[in-house]
C-alpha positions as CSV (number, residue, x, y, z in Angstrom):
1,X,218.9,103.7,219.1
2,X,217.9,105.7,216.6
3,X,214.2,107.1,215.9
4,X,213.0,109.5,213.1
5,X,215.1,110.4,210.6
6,X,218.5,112.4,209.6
7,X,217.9,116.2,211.1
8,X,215.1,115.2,212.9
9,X,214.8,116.9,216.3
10,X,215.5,115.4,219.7
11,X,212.3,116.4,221.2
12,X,209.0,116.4,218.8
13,X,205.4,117.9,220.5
14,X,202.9,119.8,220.1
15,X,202.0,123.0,221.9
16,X,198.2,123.0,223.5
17,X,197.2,125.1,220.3
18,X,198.4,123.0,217.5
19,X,201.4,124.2,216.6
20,X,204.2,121.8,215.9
21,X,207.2,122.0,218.2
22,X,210.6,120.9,217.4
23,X,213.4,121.2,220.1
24,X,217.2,120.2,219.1
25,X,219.0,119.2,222.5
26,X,222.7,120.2,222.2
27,X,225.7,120.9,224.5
28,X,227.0,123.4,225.6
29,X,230.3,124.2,222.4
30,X,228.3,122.0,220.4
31,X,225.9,122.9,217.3
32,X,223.3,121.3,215.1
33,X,224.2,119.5,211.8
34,X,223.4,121.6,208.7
35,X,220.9,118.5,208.0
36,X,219.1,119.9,211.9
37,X,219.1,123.6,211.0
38,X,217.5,122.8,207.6
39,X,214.5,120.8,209.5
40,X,214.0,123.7,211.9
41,X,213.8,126.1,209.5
42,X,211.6,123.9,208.2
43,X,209.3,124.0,211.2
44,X,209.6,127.3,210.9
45,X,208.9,128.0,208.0
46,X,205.5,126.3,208.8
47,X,204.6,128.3,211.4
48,X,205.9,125.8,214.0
49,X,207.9,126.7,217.1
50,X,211.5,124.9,216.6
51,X,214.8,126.2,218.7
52,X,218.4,124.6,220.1
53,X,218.3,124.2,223.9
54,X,220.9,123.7,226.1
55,X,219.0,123.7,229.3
56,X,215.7,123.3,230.8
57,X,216.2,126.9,231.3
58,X,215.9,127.4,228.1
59,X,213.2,125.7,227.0
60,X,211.4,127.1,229.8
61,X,212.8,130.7,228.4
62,X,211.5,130.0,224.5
63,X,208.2,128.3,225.6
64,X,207.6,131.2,228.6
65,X,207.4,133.7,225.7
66,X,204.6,132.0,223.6
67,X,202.5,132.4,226.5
């Protein structure tokens, strides 16, 4: 099953302020394609909040420090 698009994130939200949140879900060895790191740069680049997790832990870790 497939949803979104190529380079589209695993796990789209938005935080309680607005802001556009991007998550790319990968294990642990493994990287995003260049076609992932152009759409969080993207988010980025917006003013969104977009990172690679490998863990809850560190999604709690990213999130935790945007209060």
């Amino acid at each position: 099953f497939r949803a979104g698009f190529v380079g589209c994130s695993d796990i789209i939200g938005q935080m309680k302020d607005g802001t556009f949140l991007a998550v790319e879900v990968k294990r642990t060895g493994k990287w995003p394609t260049d076609e992932q790191w152009a759409f969080l740069d993207r988010v980025i680049g917006n003013n969104g909040i977009s990172f690679v997790a490998r863990s809850v832990t560190d999604c709690e870790a990213v999130l935790d420090s945007y209060g």
